[in-house]
PQR file with spaces between the fields and no chain letter, atoms N, CA, C, O and H, PARSE charges and radii, in Angstrom:
ATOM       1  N    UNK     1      -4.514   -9.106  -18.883 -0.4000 1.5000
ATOM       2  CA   UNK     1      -5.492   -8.533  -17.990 -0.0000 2.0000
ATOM       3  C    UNK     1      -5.118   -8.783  -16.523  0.5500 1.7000
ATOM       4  O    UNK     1      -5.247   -7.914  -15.661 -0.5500 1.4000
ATOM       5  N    UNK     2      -4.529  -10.325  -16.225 -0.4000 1.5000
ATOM       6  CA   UNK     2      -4.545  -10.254  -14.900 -0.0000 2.0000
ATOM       7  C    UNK     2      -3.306   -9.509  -14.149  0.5500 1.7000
ATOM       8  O    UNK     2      -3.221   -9.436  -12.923 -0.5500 1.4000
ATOM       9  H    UNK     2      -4.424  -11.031  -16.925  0.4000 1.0000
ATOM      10  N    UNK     3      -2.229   -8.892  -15.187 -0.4000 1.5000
ATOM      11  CA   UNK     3      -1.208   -7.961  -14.923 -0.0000 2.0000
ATOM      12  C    UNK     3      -1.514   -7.307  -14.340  0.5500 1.7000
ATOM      13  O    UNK     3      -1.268   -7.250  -13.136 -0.5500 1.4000
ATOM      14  H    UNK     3      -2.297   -8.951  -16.182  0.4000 1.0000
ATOM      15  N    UNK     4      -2.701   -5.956  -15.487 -0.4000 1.5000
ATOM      16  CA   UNK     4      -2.841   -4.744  -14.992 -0.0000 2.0000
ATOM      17  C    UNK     4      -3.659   -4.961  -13.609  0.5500 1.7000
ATOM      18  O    UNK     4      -3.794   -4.008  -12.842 -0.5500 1.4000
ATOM      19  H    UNK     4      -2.901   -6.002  -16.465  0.4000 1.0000
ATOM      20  N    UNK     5      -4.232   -6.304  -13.289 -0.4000 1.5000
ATOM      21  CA   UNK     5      -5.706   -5.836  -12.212 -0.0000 2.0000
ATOM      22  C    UNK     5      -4.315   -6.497  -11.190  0.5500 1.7000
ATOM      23  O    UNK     5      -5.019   -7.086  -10.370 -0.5500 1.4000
ATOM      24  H    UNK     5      -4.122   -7.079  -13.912  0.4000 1.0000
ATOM      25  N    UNK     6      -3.170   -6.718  -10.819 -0.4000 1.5000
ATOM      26  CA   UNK     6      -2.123   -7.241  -10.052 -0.0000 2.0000
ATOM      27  C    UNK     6      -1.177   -5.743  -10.016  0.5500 1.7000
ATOM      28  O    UNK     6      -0.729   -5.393   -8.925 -0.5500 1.4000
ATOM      29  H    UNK     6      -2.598   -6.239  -11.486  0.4000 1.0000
ATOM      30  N    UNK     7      -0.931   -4.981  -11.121 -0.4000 1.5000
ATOM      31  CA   UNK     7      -0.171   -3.446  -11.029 -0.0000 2.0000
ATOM      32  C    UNK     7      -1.606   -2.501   -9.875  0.5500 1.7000
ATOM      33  O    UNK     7      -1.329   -1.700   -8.982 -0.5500 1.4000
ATOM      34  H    UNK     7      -1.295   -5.266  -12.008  0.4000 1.0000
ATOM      35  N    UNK     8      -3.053   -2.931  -10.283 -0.4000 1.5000
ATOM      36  CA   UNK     8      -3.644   -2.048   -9.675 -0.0000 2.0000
ATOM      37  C    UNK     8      -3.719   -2.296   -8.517  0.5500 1.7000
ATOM      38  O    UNK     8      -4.227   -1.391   -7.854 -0.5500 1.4000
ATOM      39  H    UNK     8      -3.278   -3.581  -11.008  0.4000 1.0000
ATOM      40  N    UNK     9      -3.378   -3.279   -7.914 -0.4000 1.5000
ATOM      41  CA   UNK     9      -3.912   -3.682   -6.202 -0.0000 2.0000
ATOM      42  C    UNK     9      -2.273   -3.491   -5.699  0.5500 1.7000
ATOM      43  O    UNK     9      -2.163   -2.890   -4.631 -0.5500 1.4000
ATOM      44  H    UNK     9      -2.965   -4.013   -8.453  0.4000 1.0000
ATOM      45  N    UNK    10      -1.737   -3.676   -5.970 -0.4000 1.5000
ATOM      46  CA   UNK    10      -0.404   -3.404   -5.702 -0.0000 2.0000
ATOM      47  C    UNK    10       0.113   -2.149   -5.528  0.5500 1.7000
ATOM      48  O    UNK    10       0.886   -1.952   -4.591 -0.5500 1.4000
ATOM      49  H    UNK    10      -1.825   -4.164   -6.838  0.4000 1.0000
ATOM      50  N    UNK    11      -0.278   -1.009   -6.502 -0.4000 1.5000
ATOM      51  CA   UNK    11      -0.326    0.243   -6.250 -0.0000 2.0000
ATOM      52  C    UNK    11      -1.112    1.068   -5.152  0.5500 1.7000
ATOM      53  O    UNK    11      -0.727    2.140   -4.687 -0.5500 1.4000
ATOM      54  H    UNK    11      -0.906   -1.169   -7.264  0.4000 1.0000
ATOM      55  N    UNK    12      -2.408    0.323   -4.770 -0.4000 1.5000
ATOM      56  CA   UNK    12      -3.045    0.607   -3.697 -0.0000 2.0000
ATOM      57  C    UNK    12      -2.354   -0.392   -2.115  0.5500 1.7000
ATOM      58  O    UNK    12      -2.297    0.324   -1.115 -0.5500 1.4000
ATOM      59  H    UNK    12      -2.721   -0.549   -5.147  0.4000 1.0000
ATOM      60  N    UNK    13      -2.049   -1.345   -1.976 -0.4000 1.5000
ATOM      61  CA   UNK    13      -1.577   -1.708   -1.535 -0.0000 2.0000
ATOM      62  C    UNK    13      -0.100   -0.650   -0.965  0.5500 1.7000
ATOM      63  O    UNK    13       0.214   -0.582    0.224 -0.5500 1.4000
ATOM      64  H    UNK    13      -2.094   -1.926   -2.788  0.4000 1.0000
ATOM      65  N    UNK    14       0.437   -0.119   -1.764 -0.4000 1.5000
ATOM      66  CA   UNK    14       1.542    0.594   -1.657 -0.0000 2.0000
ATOM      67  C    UNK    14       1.048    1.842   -0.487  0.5500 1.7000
ATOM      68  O    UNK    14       1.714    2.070    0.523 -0.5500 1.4000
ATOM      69  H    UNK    14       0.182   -0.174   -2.730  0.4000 1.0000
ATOM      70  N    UNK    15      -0.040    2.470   -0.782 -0.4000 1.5000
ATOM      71  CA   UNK    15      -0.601    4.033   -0.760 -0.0000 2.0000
ATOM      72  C    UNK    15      -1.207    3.400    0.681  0.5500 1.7000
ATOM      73  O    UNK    15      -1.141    4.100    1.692 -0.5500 1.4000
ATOM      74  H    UNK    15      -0.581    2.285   -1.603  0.4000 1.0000
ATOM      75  N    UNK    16      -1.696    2.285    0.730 -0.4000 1.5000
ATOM      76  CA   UNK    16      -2.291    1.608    2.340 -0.0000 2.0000
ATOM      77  C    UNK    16      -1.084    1.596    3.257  0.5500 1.7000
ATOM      78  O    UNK    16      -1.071    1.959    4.433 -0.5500 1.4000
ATOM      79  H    UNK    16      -1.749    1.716   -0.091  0.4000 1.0000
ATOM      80  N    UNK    17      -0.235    1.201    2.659 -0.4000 1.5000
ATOM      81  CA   UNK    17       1.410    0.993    3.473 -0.0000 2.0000
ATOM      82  C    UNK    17       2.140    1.984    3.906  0.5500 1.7000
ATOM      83  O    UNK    17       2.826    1.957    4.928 -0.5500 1.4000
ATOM      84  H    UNK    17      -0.245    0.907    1.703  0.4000 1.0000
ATOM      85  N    UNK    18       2.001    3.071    3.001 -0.4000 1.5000
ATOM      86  CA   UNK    18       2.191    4.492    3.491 -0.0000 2.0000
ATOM      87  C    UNK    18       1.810    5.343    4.770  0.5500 1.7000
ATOM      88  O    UNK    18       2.482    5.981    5.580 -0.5500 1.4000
ATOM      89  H    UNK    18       1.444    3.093    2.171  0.4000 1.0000
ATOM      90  N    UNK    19      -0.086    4.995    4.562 -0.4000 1.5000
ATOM      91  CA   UNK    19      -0.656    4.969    5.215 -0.0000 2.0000
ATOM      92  C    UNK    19      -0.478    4.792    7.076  0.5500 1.7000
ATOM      93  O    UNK    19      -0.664    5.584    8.000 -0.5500 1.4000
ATOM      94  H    UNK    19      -0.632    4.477    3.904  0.4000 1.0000
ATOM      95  N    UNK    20       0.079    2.986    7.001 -0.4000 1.5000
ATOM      96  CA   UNK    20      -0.185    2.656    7.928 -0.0000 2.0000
ATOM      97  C    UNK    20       1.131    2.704    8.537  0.5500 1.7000
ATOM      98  O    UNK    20       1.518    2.085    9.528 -0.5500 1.4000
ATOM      99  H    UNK    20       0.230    2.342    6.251  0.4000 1.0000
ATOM     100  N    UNK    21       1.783    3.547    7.788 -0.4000 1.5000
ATOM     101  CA   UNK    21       3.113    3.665    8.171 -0.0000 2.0000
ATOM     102  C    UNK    21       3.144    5.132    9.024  0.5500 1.7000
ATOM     103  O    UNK    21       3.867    5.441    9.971 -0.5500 1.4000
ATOM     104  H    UNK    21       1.469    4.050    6.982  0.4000 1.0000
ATOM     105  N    UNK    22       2.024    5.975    8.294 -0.4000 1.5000
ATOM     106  CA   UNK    22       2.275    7.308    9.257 -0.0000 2.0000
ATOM     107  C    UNK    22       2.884    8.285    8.127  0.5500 1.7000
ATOM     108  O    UNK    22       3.087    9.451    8.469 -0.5500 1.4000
ATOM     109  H    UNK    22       1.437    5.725    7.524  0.4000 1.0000
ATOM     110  N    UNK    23       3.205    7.878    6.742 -0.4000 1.5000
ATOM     111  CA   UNK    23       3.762    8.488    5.915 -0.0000 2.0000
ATOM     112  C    UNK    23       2.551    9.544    5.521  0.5500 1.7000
ATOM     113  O    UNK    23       2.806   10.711    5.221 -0.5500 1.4000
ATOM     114  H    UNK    23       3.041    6.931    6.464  0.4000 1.0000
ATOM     115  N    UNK    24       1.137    8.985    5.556 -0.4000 1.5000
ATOM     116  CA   UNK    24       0.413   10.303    4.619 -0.0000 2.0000
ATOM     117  C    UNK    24      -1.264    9.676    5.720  0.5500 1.7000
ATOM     118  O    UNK    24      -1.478    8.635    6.342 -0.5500 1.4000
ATOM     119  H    UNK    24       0.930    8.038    5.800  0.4000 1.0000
ATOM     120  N    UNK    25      -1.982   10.748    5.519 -0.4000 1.5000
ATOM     121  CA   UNK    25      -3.077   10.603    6.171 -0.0000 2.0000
ATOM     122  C    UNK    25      -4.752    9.801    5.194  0.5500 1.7000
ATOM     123  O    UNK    25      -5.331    9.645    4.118 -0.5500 1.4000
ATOM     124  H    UNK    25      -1.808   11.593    5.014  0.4000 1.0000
ATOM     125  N    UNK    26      -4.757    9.569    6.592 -0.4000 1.5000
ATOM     126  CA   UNK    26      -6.193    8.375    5.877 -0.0000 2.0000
ATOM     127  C    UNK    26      -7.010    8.997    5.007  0.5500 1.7000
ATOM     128  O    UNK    26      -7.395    8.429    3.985 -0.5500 1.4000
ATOM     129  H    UNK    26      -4.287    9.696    7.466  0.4000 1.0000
ATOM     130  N    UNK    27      -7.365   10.256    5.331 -0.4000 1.5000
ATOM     131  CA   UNK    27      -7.975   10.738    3.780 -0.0000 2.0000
ATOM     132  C    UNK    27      -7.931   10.868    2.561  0.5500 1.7000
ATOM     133  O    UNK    27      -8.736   10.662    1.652 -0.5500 1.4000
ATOM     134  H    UNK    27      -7.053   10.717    6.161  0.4000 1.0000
ATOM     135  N    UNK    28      -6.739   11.292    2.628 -0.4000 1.5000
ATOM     136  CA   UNK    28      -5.840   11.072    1.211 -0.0000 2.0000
ATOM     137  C    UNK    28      -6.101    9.343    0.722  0.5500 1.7000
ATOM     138  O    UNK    28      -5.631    9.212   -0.408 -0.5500 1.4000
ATOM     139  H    UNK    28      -6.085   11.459    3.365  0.4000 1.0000
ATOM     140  N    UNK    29      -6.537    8.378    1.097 -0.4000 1.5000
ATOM     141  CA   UNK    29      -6.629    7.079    0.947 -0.0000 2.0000
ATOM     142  C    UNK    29      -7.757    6.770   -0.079  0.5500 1.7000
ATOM     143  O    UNK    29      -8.777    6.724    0.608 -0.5500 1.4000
ATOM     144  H    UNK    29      -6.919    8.485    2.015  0.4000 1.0000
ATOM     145  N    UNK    30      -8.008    6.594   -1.053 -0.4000 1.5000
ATOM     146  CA   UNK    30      -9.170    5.836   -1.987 -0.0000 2.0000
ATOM     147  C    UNK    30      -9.697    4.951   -1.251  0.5500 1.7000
ATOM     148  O    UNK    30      -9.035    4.464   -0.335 -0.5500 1.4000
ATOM     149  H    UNK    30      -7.179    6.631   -1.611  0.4000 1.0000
ATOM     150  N    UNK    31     -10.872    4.593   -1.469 -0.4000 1.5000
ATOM     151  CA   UNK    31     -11.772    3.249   -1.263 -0.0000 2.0000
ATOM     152  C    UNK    31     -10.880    1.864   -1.209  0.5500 1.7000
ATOM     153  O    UNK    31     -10.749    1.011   -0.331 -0.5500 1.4000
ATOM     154  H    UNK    31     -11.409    4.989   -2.213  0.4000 1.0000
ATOM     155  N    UNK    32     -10.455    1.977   -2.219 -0.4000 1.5000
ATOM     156  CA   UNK    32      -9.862    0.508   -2.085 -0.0000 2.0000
ATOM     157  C    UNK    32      -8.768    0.721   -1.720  0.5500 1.7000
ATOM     158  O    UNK    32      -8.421   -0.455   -1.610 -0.5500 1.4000
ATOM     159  H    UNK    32     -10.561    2.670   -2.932  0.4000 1.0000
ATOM     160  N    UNK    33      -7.488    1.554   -1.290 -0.4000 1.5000
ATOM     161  CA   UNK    33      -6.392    1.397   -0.339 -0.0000 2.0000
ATOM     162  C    UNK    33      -7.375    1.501    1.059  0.5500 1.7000
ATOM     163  O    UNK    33      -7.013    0.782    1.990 -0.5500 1.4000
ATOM     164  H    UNK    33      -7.770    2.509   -1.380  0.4000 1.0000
ATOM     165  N    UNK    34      -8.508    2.286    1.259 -0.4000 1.5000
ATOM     166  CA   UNK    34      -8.683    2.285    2.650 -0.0000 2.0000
ATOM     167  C    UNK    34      -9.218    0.902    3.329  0.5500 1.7000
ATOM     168  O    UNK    34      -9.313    0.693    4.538 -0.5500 1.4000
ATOM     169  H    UNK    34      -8.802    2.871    0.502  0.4000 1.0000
ATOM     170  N    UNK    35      -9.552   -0.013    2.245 -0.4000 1.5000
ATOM     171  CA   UNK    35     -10.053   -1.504    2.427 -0.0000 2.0000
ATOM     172  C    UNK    35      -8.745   -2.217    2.918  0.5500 1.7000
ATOM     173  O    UNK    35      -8.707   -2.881    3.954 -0.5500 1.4000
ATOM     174  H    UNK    35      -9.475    0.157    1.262  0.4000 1.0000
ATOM     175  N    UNK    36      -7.652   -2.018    2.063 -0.4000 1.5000
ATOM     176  CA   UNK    36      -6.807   -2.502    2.357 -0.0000 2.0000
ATOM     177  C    UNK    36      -6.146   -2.168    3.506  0.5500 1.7000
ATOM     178  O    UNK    36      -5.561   -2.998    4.202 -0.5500 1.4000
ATOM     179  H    UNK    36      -7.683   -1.479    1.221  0.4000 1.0000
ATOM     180  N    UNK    37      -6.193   -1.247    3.693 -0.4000 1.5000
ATOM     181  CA   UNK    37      -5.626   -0.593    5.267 -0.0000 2.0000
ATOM     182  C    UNK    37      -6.225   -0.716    6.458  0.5500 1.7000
ATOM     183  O    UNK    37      -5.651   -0.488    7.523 -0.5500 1.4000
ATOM     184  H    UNK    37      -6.669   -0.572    3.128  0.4000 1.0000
ATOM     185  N    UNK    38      -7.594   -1.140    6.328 -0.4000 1.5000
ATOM     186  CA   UNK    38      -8.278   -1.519    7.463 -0.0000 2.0000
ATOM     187  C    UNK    38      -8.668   -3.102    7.273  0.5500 1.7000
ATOM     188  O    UNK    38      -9.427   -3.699    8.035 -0.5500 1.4000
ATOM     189  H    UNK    38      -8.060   -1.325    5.463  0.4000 1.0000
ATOM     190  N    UNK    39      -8.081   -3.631    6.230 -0.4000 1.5000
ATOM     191  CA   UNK    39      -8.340   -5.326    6.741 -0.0000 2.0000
ATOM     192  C    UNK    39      -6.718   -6.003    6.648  0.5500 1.7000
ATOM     193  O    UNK    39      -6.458   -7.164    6.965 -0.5500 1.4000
ATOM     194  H    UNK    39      -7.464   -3.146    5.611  0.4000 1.0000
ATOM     195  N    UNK    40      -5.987   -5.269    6.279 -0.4000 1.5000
ATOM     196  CA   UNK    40      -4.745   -6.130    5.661 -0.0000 2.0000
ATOM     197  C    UNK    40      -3.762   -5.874    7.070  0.5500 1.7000
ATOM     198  O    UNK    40      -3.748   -4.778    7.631 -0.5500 1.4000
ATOM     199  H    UNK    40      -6.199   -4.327    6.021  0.4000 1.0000
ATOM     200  N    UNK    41      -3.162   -6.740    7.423 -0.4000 1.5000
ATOM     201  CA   UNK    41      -1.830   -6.241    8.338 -0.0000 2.0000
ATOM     202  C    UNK    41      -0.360   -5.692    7.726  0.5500 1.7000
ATOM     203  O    UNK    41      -0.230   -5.663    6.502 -0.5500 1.4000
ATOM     204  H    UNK    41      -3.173   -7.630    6.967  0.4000 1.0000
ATOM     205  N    UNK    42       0.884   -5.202    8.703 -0.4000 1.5000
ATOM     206  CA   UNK    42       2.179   -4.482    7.573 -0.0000 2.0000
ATOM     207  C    UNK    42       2.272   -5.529    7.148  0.5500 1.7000
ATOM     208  O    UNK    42       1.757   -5.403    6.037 -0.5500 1.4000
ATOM     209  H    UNK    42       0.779   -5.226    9.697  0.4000 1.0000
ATOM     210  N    UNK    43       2.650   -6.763    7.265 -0.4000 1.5000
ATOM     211  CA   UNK    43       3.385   -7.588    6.805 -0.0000 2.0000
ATOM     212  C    UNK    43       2.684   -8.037    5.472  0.5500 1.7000
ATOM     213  O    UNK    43       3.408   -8.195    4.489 -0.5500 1.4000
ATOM     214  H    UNK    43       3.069   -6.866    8.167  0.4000 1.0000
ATOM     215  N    UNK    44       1.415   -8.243    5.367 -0.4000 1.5000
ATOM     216  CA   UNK    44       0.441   -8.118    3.851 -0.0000 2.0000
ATOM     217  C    UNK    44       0.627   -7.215    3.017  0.5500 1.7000
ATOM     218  O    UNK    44       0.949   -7.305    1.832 -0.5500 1.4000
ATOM     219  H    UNK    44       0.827   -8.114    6.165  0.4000 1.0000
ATOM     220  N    UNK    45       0.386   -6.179    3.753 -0.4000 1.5000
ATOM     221  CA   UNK    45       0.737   -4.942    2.695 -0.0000 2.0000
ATOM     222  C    UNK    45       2.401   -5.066    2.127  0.5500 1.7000
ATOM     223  O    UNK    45       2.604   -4.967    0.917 -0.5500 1.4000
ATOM     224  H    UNK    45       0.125   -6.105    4.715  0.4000 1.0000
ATOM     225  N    UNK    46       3.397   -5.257    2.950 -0.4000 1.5000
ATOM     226  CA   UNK    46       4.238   -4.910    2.491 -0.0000 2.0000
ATOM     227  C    UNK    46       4.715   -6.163    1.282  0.5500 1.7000
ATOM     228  O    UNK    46       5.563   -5.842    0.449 -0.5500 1.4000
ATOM     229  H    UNK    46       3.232   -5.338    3.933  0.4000 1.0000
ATOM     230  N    UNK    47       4.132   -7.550    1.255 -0.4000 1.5000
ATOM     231  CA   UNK    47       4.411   -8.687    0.080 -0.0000 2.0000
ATOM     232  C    UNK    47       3.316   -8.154   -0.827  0.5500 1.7000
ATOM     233  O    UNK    47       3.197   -8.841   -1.842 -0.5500 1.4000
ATOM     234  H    UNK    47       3.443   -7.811    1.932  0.4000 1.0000
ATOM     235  N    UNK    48       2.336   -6.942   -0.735 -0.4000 1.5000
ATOM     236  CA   UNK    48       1.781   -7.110   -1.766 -0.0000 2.0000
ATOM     237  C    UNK    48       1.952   -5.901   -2.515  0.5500 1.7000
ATOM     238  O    UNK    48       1.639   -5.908   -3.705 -0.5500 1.4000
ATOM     239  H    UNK    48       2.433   -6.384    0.089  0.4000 1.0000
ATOM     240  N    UNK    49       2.480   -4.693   -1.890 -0.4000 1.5000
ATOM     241  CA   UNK    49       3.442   -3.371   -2.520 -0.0000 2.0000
ATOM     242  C    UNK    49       4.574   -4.138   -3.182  0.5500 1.7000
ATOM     243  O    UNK    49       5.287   -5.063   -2.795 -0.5500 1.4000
ATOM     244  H    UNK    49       2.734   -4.688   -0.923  0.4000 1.0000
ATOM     245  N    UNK    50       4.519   -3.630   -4.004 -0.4000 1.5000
ATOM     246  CA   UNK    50       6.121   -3.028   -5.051 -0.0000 2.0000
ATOM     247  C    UNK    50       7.038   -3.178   -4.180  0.5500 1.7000
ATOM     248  O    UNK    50       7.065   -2.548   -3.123 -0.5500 1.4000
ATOM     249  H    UNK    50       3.940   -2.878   -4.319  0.4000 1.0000
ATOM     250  N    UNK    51       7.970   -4.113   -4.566 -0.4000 1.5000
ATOM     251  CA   UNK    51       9.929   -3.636   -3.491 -0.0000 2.0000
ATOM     252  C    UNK    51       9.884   -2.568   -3.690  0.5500 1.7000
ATOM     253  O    UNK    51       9.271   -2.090   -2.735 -0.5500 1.4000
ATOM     254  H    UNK    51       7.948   -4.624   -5.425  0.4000 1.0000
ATOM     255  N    UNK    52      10.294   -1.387   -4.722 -0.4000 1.5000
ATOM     256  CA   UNK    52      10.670   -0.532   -4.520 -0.0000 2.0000
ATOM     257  C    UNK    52       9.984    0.452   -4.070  0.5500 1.7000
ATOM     258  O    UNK    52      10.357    1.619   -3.950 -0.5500 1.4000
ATOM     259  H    UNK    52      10.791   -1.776   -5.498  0.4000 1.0000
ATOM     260  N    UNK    53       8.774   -0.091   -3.764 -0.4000 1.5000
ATOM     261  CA   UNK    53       7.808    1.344   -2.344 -0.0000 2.0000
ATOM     262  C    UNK    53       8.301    0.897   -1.301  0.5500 1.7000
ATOM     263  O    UNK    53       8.939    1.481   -0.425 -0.5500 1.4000
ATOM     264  H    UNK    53       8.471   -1.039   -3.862  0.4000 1.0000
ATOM     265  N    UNK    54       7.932   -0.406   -1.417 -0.4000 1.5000
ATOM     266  CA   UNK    54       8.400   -0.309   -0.197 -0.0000 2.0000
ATOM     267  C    UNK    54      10.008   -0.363    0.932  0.5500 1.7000
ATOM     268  O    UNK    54      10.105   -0.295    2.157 -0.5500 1.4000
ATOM     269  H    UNK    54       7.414   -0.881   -2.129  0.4000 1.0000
ATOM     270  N    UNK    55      11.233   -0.534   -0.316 -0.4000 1.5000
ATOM     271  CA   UNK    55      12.133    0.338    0.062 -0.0000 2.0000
ATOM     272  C    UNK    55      11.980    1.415    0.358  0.5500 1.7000
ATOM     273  O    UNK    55      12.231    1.638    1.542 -0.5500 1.4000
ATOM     274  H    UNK    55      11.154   -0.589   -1.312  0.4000 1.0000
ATOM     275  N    UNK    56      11.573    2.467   -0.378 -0.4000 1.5000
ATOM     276  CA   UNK    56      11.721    3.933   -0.289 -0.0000 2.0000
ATOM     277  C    UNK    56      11.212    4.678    0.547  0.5500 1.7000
ATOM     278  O    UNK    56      11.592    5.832    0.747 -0.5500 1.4000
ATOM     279  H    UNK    56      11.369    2.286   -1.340  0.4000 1.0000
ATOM     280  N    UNK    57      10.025    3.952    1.310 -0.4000 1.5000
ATOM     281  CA   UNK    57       9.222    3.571    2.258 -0.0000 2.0000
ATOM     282  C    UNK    57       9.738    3.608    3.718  0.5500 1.7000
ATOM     283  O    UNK    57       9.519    4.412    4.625 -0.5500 1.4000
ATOM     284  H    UNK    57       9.716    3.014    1.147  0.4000 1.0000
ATOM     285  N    UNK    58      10.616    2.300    3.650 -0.4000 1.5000
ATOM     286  CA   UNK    58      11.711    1.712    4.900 -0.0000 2.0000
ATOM     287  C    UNK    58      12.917    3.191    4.894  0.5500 1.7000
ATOM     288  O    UNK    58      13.087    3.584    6.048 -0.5500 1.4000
ATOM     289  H    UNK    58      10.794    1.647    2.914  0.4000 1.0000
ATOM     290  N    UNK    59      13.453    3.737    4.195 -0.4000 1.5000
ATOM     291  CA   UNK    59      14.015    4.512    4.268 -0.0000 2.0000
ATOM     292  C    UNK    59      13.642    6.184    4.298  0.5500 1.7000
ATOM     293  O    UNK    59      14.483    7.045    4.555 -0.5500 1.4000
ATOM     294  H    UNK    59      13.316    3.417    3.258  0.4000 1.0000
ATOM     295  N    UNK    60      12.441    6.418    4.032 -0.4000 1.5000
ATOM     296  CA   UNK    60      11.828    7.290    4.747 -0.0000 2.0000
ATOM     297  C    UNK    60      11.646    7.238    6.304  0.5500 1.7000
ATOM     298  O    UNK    60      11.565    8.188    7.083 -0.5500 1.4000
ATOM     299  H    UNK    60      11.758    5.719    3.823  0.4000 1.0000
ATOM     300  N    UNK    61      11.600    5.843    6.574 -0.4000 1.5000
ATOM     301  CA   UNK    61      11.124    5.588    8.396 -0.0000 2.0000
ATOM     302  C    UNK    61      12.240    6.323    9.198  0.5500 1.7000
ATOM     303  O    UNK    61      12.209    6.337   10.428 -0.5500 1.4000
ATOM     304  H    UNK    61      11.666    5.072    5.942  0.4000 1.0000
């Protein structure tokens, strides 16, 4: 259990990082990435995304 509820914040976490990256717009954001995007800083978001978002991420920039 505490996997999937660690895959789910992490996946939002990812979509906040996007976000605050300029990659996609705040609407497009769920409730809980938009929590995360308005309390978390990059450097949070980015230890709590996936490496590989947030590679793919860094190389979109």
């Amino acid at each position: 259990m505490a996997r999937v509820k660690a895959e789910y914040f992490a996946e939002h976490a990812g979509v906040a990082l996007a976000a605050r990256r300029g990659l996609m717009t705040l609407r497009a954001l769920s409730s809980r990435s938009r929590a995360m995007y308005d309390t978390l800083t990059l450097a949070e978001l980015e230890e709590m995304a996936p490496p590989d978002v947030v590679d793919q991420q860094r190389q979109s920039l």
